[in-house]
Backbone as CSV, one residue per row, in Angstrom:
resi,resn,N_x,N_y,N_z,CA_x,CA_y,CA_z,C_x,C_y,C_z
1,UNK,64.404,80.781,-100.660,64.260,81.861,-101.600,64.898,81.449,-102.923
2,UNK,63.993,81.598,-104.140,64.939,81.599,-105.327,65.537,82.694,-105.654
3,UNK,66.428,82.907,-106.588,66.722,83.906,-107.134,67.299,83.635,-108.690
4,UNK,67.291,84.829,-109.477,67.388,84.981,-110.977,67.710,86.009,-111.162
5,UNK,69.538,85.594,-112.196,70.234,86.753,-112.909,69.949,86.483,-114.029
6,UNK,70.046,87.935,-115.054,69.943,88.058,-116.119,70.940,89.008,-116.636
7,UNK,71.845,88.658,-117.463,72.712,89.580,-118.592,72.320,89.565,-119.650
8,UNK,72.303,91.028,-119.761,72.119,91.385,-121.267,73.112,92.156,-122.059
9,UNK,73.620,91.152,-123.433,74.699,91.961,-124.106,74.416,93.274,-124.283
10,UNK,75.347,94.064,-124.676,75.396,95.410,-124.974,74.565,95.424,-126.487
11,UNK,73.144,96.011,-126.311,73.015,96.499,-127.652,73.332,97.454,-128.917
12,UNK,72.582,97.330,-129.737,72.897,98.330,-130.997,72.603,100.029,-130.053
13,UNK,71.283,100.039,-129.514,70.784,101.289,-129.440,70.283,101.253,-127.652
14,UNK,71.351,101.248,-126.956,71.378,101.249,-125.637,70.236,102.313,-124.899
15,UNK,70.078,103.574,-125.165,69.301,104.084,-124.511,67.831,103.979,-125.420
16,UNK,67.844,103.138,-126.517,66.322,102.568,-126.899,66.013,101.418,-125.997
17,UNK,67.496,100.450,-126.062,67.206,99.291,-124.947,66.864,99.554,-123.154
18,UNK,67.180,100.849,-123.159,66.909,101.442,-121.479,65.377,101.577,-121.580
19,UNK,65.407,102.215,-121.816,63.658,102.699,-122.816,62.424,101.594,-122.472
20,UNK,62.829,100.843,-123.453,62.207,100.192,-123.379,62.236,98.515,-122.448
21,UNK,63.368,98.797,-121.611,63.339,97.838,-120.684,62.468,98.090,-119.480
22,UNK,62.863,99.470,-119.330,61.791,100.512,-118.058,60.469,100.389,-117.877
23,UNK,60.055,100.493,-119.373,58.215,100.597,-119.590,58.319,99.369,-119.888
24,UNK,58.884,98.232,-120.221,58.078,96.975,-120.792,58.459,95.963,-119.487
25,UNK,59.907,95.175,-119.328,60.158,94.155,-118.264,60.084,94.316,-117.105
26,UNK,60.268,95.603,-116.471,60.149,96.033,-114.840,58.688,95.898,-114.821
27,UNK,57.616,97.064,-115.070,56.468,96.217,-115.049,55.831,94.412,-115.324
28,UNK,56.498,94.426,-115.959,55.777,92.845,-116.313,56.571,91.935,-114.358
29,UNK,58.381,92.009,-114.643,58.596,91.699,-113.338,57.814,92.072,-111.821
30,UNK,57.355,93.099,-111.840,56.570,93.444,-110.581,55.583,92.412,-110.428
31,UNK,55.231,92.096,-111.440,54.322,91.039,-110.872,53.632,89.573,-110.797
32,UNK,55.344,89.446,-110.689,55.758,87.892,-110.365,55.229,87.271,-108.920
33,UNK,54.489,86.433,-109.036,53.783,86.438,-107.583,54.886,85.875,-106.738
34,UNK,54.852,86.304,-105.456,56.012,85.945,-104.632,57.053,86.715,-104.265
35,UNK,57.159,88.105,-105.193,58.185,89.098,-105.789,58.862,88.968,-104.453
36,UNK,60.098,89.573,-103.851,60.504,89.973,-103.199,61.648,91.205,-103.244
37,UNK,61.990,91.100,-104.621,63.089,92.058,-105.109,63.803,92.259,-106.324
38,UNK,63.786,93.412,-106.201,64.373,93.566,-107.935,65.383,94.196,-108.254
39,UNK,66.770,94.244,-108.699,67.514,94.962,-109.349,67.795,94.890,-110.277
40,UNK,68.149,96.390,-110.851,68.754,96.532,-111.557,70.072,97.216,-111.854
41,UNK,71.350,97.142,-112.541,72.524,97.235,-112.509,72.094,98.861,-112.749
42,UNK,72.960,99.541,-113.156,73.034,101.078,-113.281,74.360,101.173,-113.615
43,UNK,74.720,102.021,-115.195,76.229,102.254,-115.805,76.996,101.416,-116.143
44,UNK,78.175,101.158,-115.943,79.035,100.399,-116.604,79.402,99.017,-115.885
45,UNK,79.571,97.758,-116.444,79.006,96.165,-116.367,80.557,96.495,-116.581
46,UNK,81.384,96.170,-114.806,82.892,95.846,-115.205,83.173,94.526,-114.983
47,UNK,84.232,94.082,-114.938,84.767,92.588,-114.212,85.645,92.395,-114.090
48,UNK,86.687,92.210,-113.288,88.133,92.301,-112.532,89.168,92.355,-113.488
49,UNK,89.090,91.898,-115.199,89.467,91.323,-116.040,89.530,92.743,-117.262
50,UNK,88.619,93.979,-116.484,88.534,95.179,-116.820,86.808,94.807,-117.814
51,UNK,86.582,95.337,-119.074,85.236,95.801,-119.521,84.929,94.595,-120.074
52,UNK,83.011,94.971,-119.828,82.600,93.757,-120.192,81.789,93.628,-121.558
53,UNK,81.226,92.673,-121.878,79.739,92.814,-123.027,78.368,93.211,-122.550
54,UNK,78.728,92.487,-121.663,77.548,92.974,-120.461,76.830,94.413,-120.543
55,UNK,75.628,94.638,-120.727,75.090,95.768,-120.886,74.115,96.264,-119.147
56,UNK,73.682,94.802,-119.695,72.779,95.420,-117.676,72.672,94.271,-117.303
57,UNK,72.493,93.915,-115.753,72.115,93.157,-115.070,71.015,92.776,-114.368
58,UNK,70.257,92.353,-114.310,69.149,92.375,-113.529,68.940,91.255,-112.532
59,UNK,68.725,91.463,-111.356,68.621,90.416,-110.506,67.235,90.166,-109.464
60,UNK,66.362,89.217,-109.696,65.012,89.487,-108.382,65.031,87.783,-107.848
61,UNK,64.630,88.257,-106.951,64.430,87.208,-105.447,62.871,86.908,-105.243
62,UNK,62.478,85.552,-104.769,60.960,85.766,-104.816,60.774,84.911,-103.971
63,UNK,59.972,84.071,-103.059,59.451,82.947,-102.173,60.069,81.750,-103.271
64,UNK,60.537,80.970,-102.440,60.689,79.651,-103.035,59.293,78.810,-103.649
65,UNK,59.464,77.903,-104.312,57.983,77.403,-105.037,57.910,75.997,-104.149
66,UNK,56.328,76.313,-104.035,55.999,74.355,-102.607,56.354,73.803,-103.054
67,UNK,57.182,73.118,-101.639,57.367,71.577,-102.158,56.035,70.210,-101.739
68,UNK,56.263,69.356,-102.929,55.058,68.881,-103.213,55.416,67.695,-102.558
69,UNK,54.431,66.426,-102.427,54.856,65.228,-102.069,55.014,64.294,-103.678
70,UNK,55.487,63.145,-103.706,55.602,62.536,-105.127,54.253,61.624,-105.457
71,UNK,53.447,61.790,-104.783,52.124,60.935,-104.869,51.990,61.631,-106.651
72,UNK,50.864,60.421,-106.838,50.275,60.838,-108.209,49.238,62.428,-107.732
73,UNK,48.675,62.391,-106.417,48.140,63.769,-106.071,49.073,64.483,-105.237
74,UNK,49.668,65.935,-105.730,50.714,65.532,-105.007,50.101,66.877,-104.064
75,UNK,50.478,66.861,-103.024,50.061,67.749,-101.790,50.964,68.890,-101.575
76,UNK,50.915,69.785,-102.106,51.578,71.398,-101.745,51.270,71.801,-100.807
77,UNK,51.841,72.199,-99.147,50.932,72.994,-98.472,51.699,73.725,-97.840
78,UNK,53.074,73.906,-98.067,54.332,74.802,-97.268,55.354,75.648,-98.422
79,UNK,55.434,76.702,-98.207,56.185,77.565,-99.117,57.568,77.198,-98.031
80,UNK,58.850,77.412,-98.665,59.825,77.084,-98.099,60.918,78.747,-98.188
């Protein structure tokens, strides 16, 4: 399985950046072929160290990508 975090600093206009994270990147993420999962953070981005820059987090999981052989043709035929 791969997986991919994403932080995003705290913007100028946070609930424009909610906004438009909702209707624009969650759709587009849904349909990552392979999807398996998606989060997203919700409220305040702390860290043991107390507050962060951190605005949101987002994290999705998806099938790993074939592994190929190194031939000049290279043969994909197993998702891992």
């Amino acid at each position: 399985m791969a997986k991919l975090v994403v932080l995003y600093k705290m913007p100028k206009d946070p609930e424009a950046f909610n906004s438009y994270y909702a209707a624009t990147h969650i759709p587009i993420a849904r349909k990552i072929p392979g999807l398996r999962g998606y989060d997203v953070s919700r409220g305040v981005v702390a860290t043991p160290a107390g507050p962060s820059e951190v605005h949101l987090l987002a994290a999705s999981s998806r099938r790993a990508v074939s592994r190929c052989s190194s031939s000049k043709k290279p043969r994909c035929d197993r998702q891992t």
